[in-house]
C-alpha positions as CSV (number, residue, x, y, z in Angstrom):
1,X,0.0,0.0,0.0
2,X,1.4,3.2,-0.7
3,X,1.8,6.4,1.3
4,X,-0.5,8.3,-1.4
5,X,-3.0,6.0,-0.6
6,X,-2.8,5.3,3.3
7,X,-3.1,9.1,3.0
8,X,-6.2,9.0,1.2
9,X,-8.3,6.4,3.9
10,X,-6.8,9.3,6.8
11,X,-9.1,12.0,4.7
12,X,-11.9,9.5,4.3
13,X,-12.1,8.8,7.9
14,X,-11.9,12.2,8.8
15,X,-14.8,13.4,6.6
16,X,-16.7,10.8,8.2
17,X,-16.0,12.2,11.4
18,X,-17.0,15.7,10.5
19,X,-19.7,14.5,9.2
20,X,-21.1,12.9,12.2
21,X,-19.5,16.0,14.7
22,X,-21.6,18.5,12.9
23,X,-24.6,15.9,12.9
24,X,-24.6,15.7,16.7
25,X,-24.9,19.8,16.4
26,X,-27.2,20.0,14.2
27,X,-29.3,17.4,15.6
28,X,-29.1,18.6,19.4
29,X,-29.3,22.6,19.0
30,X,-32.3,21.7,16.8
31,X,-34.1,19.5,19.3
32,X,-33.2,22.0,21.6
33,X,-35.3,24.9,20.0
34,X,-38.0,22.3,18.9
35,X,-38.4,19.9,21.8
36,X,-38.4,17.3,19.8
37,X,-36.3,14.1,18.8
38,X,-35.3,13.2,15.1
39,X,-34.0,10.4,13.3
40,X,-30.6,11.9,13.3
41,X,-30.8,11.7,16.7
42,X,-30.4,8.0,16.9
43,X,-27.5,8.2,14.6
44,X,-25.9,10.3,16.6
45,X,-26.7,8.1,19.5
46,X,-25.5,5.1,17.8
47,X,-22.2,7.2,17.2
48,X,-22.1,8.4,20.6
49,X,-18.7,6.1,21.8
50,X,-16.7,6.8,18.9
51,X,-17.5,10.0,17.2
52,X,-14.8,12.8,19.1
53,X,-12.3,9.6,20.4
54,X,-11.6,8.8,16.4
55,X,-11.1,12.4,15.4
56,X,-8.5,12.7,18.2
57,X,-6.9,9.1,17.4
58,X,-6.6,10.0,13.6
59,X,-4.8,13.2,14.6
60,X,-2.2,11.5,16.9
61,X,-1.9,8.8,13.9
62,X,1.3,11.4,12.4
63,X,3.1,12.4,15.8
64,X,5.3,10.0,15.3
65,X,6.6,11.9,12.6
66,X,7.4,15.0,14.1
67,X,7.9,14.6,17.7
68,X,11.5,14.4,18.1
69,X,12.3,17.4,15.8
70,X,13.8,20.2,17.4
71,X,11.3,22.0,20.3
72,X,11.0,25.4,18.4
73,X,9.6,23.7,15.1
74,X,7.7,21.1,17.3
75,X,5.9,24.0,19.3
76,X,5.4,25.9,16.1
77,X,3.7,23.1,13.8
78,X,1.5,21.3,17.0
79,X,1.0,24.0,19.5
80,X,1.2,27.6,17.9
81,X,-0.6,26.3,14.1
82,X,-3.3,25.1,16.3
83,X,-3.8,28.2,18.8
84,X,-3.9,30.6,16.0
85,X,-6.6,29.3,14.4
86,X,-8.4,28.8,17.6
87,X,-7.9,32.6,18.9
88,X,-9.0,33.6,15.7
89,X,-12.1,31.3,15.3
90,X,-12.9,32.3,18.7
91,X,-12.8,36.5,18.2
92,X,-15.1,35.7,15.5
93,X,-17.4,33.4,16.7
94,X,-17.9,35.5,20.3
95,X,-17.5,39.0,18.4
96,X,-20.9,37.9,16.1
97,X,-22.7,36.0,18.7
98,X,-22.2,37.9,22.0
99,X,-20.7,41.5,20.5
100,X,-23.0,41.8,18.0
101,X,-25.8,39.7,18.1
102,X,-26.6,40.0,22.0
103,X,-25.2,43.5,21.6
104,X,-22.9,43.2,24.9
105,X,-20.1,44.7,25.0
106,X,-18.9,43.4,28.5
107,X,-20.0,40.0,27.8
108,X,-18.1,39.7,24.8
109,X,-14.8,40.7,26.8
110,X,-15.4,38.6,29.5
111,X,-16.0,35.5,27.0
112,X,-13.5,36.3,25.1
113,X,-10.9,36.5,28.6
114,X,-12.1,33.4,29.7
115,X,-11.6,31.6,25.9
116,X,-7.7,31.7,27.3
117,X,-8.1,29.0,29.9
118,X,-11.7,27.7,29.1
119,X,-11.9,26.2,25.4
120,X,-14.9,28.2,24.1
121,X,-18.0,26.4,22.3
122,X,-16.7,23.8,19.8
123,X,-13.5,25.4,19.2
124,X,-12.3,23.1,22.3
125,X,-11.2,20.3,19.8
126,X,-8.8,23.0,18.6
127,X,-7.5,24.4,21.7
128,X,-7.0,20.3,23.0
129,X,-5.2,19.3,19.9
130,X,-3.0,22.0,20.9
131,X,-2.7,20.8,24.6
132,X,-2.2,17.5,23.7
133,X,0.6,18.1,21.3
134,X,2.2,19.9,24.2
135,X,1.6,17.3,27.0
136,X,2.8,13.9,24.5
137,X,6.1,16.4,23.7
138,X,6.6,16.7,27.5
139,X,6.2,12.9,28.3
140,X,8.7,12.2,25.3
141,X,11.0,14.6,27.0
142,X,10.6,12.9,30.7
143,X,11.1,9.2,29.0
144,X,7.3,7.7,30.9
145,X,7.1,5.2,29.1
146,X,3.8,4.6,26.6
147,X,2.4,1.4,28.9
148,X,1.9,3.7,32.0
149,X,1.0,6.7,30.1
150,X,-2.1,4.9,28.2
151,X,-3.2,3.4,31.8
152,X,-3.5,6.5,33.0
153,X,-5.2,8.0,29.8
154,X,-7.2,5.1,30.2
155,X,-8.0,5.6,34.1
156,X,-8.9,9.3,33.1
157,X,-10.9,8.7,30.6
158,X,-13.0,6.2,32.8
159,X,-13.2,7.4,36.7
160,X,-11.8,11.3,36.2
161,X,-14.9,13.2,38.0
162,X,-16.5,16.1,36.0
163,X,-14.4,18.9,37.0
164,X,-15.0,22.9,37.2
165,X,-12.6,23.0,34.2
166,X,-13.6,22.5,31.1
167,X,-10.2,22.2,29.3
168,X,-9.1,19.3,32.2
169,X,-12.2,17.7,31.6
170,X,-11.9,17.3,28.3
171,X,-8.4,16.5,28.9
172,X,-9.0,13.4,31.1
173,X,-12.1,12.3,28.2
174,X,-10.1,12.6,25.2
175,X,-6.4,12.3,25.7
176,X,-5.8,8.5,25.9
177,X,-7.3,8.3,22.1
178,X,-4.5,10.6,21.0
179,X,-2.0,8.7,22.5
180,X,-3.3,5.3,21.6
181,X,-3.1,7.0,17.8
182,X,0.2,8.0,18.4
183,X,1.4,4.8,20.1
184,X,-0.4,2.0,18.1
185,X,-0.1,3.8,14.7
186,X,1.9,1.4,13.0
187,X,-0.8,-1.3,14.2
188,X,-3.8,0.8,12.3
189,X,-2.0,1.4,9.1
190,X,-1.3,-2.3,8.8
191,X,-4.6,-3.2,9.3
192,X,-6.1,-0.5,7.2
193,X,-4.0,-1.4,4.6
194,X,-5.0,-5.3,5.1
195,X,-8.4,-5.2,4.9
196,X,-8.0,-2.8,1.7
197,X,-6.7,-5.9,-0.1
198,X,-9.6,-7.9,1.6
199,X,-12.9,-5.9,1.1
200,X,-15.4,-8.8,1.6
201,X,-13.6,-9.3,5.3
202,X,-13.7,-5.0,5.7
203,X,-17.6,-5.4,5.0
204,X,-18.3,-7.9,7.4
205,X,-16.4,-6.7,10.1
206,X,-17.8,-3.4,9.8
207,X,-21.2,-5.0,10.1
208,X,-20.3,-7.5,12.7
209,X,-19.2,-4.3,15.1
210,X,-22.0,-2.0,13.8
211,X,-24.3,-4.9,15.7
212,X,-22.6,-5.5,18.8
213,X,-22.0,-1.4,19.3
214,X,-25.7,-0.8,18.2
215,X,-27.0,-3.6,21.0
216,X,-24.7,-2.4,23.2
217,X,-25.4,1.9,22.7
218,X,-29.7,0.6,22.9
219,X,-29.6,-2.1,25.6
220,X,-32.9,-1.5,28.2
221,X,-31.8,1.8,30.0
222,X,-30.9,4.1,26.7
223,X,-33.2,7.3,26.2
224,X,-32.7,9.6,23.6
225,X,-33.5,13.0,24.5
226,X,-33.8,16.4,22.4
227,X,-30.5,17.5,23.5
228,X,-28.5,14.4,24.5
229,X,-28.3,10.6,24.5
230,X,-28.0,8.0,27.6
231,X,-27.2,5.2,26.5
232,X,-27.7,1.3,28.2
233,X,-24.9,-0.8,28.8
234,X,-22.3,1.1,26.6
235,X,-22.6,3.6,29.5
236,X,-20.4,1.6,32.1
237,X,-16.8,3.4,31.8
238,X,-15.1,0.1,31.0
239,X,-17.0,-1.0,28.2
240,X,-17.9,3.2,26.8
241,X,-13.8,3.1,26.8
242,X,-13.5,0.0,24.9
243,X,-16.4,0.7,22.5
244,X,-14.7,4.1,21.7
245,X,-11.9,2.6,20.2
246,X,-13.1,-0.2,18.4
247,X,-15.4,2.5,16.7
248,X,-12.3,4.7,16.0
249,X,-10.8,1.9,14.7
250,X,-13.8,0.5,12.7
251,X,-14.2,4.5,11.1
252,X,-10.6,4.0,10.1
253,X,-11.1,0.8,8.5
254,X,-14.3,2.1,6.9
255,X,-12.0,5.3,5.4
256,X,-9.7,2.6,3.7
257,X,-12.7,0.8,2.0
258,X,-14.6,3.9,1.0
259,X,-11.7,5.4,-0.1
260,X,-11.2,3.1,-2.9
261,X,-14.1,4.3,-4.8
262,X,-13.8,7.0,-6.9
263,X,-17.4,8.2,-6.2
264,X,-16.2,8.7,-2.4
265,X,-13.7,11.5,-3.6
266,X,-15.8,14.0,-2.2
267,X,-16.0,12.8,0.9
268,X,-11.5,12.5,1.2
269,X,-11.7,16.3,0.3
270,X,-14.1,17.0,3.2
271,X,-11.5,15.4,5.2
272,X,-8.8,16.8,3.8
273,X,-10.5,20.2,4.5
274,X,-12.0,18.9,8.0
275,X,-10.9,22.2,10.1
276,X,-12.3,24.4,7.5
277,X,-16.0,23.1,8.2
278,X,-15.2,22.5,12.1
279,X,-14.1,26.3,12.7
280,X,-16.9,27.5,10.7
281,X,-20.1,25.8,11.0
282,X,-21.6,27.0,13.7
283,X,-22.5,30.4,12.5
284,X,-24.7,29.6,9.3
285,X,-25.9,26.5,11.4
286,X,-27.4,28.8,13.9
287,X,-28.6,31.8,11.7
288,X,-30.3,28.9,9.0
289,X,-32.0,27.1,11.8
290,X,-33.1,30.4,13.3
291,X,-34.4,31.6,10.0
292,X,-36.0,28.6,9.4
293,X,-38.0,28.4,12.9
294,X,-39.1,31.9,12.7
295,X,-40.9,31.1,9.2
296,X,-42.3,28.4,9.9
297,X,-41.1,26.9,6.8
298,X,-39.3,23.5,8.1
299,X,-40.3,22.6,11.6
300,X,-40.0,18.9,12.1
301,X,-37.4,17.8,14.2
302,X,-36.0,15.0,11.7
303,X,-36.3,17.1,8.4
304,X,-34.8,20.3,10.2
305,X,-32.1,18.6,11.8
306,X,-31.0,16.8,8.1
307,X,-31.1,20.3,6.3
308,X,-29.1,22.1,9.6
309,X,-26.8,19.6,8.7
310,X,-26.5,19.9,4.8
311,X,-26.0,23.4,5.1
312,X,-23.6,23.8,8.0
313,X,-21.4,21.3,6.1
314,X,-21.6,22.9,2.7
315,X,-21.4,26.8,4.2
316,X,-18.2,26.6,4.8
317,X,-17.2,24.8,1.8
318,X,-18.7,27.7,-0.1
319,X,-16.9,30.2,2.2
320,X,-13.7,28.7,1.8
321,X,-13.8,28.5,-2.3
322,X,-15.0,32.0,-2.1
323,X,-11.7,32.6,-0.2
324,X,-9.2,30.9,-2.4
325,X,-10.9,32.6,-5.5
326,X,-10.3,36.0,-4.5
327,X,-7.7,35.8,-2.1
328,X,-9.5,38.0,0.9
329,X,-9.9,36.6,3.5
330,X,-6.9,34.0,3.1
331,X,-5.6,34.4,7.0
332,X,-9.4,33.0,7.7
333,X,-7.7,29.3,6.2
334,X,-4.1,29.1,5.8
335,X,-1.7,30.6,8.9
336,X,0.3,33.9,8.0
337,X,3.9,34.1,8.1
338,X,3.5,36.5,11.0
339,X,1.8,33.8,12.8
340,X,4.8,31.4,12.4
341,X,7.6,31.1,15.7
342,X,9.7,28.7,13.1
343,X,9.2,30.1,9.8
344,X,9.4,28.2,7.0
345,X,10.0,29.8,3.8
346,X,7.1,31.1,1.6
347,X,6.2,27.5,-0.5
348,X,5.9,25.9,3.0
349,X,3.8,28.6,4.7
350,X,1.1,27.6,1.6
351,X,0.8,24.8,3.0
352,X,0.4,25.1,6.4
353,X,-3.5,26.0,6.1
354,X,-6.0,25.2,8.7
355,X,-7.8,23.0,5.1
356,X,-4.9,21.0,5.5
357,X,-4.1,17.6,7.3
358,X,-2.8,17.5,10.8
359,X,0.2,15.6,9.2
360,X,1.0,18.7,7.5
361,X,0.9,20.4,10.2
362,X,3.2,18.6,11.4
């Protein structure tokens, strides 16, 4: 298998994952305002274990690759190329909504102080990816060795009680799937790359661990809500831990099969432009869904939710296209050279866009 293509089932997976991230949005925030429960809800609840842990275990897939380079590049292509984007999204997404939306002033400094140690709204995968990259580069450093790091990911991520910190909480959810994608990479491209050669094995693996999650996720006890999902047995820490990365895995494995059809193109570029819709969504998702309560137009839950979703996804898209065709606006996408603590010269800096893998990042 070559690196072109391995590269390709990493994009695949990742639109996948968007997809279902701005689903769980869309679905929520609409049930929210309509009291009501759609069928994208039980998607989402189906997706519940697995849909953040993968995106975090595809982006510590690469750090092998860069982790040892010297700290000032390191800090510059996981820390600072993640922050900028997030202090960015984050003026923009408080200045609209609380500045001038909510028309306050105070508010939006306040929210806007607190962004710095509390990850604002969905911009907290950002700000993480950044903390993570910091806190793997710090255990390298100190030599703790991967067996006793990922037990105590693991005994985070299962008994860590909710704290009054946002940023630590999502720490102690979400930090053992980065590590277990930086650690067992090796292990995932392998298999990836095996069940590409074996797509009748991919198929029913995929559908043998669709069941047993699905059976798992509804077992007596699960209750979908408009604004959340408990599920039944999934829910003990153990087994919600286990099921996390077995669905990670699984959307991997589902990448490498989908990305051998040429049909599924669409869906690689998504990935490959994952941040683009992730740092942007939000704001046409809640001025369409506004706009479309307010008429009266689309109210049920289901039908509201699916077309939230459609154009949340493909908003940003358009945005971003609008962006490379005139070339305002370009510092919204792709990091400025100002922005850089490591520069690289001018061809690299093109590169080193927000639309652009975490590998690249790198």
């Amino acid at each position: 298998m070559s690196s072109s293509a391995r590269m390709s089932w990493v994009d695949t997976a990742k639109g996948l994952s968007i997809i279902l991230v701005v689903m769980m949005y869309s679905a929520y925030n609409t049930g929210e305002y309509t009291g009501g429960v759609g069928f994208l809800h039980y998607v989402i609840g189906f997706a519940t274990p697995f849909r953040m842990p993968e995106f975090f275990l595809i982006s510590g897939l690469f750090l092998s690759q860069v982790i040892d380079r010297p700290w000032r590049r390191y800090i510059d292509r996981r820390v600072v190329h993640y922050l900028y984007f997030y202090v960015l999204w984050a003026i923009i997404s408080i200045g609209l909504k609380i500045g001038i939306f909510s028309r306050d002033p105070a508010g939006m400094l306040h929210d806007l102080a607190m962004a710095v140690v509390q990850p604002y709204g969905v911009l907290w995968f950002i700000y993480m990816l950044a903390v993570f990259g910091l806190a793997a580069r710090i255990l390298r450093e100190l030599g703790v060795p991967h067996r006793i790091v990922i037990l105590a990911a693991a005994m985070l991520q299962m008994w860590a009680p909710y704290s009054e910190s946002y940023a630590l909480t999502q720490f102690a959810a979400y930090f053992v799937f980065f590590y277990l994608g930086f650690v067992l990479a090796a292990l995932v491209f392998r298999l990836v790359a095996w069940t590409q050669d074996r797509p009748a094995i991919a198929v029913t693996g995929l559908i043998a661990w669709a069941v047993v999650n699905g059976l798992l996720v509804y077992s007596p006890g699960y209750a979908v809500e408009p604004v959340g999902m408990q599920m039944g047995l999934a829910a003990w820490p153990p087994l919600h831990l286990t099921l996390a990365v077995a669905g990670a895995v699984a959307l991997c494995v589902a990448g490498g099969f989908l990305s051998t059809f040429a049909s599924m193109e669409w869906l690689r570029w998504l990935g490959e432009h994952s941040l683009v819709v992730y740092v942007a969504f939000t704001i046409p998702m809640s001025i369409f869904r506004g706009v479309m309560l307010a008429s009266g137009l689309l109210t049920d839950t289901g039908m509201l939710s699916l077309a939230v979703l459609l154009v949340s996804v493909i908003s940003p898209v358009i945005l971003y296209f609008i962006v490379k065709r005139t070339g305002f606006g370009n510092f919204l996408f792709e990091r400025p050279a100002w922005a850089h603590i490591d520069r690289p010269n001018a061809g690299q800096i093109s590169n080193k866009g927000v639309a652009r893998p975490a590998r690249e990042a790198g």
